[in-house]
N, C-alpha and C positions, 0 to 999 in steps of 0.2 A: 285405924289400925293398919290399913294396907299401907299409908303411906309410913309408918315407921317401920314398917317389915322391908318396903322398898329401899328408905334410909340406910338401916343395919345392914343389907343384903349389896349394897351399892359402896355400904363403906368397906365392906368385909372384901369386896372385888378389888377396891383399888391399892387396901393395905395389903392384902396379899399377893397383888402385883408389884406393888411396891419394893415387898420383901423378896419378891423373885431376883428383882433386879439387882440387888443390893447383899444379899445373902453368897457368903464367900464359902459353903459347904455345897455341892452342889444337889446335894441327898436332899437338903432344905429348902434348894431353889424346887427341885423338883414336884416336892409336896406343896409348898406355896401355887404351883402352877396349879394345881389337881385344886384348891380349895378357890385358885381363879375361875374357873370353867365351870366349877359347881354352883356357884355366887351368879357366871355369868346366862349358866341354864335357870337360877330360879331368878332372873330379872325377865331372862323371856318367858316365864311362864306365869308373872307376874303381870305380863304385858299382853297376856290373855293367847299368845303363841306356845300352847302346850307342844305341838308337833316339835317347831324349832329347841323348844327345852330339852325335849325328851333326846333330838338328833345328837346336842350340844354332848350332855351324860354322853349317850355312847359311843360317839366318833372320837370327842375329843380328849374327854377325861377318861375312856377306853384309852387311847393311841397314847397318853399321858401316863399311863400305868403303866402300858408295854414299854414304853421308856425310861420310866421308874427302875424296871425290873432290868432292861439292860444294864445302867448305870449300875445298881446294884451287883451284877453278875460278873461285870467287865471292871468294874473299880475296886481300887482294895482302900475299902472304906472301915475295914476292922482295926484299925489306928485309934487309940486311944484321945479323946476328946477332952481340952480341958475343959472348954466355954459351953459344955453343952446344958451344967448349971443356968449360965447367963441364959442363953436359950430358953430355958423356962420360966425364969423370971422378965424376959421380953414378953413372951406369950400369951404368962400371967397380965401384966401391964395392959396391953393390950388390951386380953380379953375384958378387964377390969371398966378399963377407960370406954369399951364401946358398951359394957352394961350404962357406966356414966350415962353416956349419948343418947341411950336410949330411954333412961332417967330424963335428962334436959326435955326433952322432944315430948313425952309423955306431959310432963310439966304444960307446957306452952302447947299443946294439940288445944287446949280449948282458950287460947289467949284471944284468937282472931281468926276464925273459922270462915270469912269471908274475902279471907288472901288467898286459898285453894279451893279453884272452884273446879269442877271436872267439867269435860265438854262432853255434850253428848256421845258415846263409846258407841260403836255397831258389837255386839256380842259376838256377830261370828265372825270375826274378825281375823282370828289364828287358826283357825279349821283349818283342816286338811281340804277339806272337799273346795274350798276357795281360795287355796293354795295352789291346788291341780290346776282348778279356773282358769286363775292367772295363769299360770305355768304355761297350761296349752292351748290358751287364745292369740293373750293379749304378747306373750315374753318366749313365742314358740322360735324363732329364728336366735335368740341367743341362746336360748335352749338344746335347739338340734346343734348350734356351732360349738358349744359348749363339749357336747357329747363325745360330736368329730375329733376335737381336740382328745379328749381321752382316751378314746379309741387310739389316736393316733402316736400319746403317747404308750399307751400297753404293747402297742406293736412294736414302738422303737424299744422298748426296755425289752423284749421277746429278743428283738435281736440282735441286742447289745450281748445281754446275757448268751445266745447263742453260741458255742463253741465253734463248732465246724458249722462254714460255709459253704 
């Protein structure tokens, strides 16, 4: 079952990026991004990195909304649409074709059950608490350089932004 939820979830990432790229309304690129980043939260949380899932949701498909909503604000997308028909018969197709897949997959899950074998998993593997571990053992020097660099940029953007010198 996990591996066809991985399947759908992995196809769902690449056609939606797919469609980001290729899509000529940008209101459509945009929402295609938001269903990339949601696909690409539940692959890590599928891969037992809940923490990284959960960051993916709020930073990215957060800061993807906030972009949404400029586009939306700053564009004058209130233009009458012919193909937005089409658009839903793509959509349809799609969503059509990955039930298919998911039909196939189901089919042949018990064709040959000893071409996927799992390797031994460590369970805590996505924790936070062995996240930190890492963080501030073994990966502390790119870590802190990492920080400096932020730092370093917040102050230049402080005094870019500054008026009077």
């Amino acid at each position: 079952m996990e591996l066809i939820i991985f399947f759908f979830v992995a196809f769902l990432a690449v056609s939606s990026a797919i469609y980001f790229v290729f899509a000529k309304n940008p209101l459509y690129s945009i929402l295609s991004l938001i269903v990339t980043m949601f696909s690409i939260a539940g692959l890590y949380i599928l891969l037992n990195a809940q923490f990284l899932g959960v960051v993916q949701i709020i930073v990215y498909a957060g800061a993807i909304m906030v972009l949404f909503l400029y586009i939306l604000m700053m564009l004058n997308l209130n233009k009458g649409d012919e193909s937005i028909k089409k658009n839903y018969l793509k959509f349809a197709g799609i969503f059509v074709a990955g039930i298919l897949l998911v039909g196939i997959l189901g089919a042949f899950r018990g064709f040959n059950e000893n071409l996927i074998t799992v390797a031994d998993a460590n369970p805590n593997v996505g924790l936070t608490k062995n996240l930190g571990y890492l963080l501030f053992n073994e990966y502390v020097l790119p870590f802190e350089l990492a920080s400096i660099l932020i730092l370093a940029g917040i102050v230049g953007a402080v005094l870019i932004g500054k008026k009077d010198l």
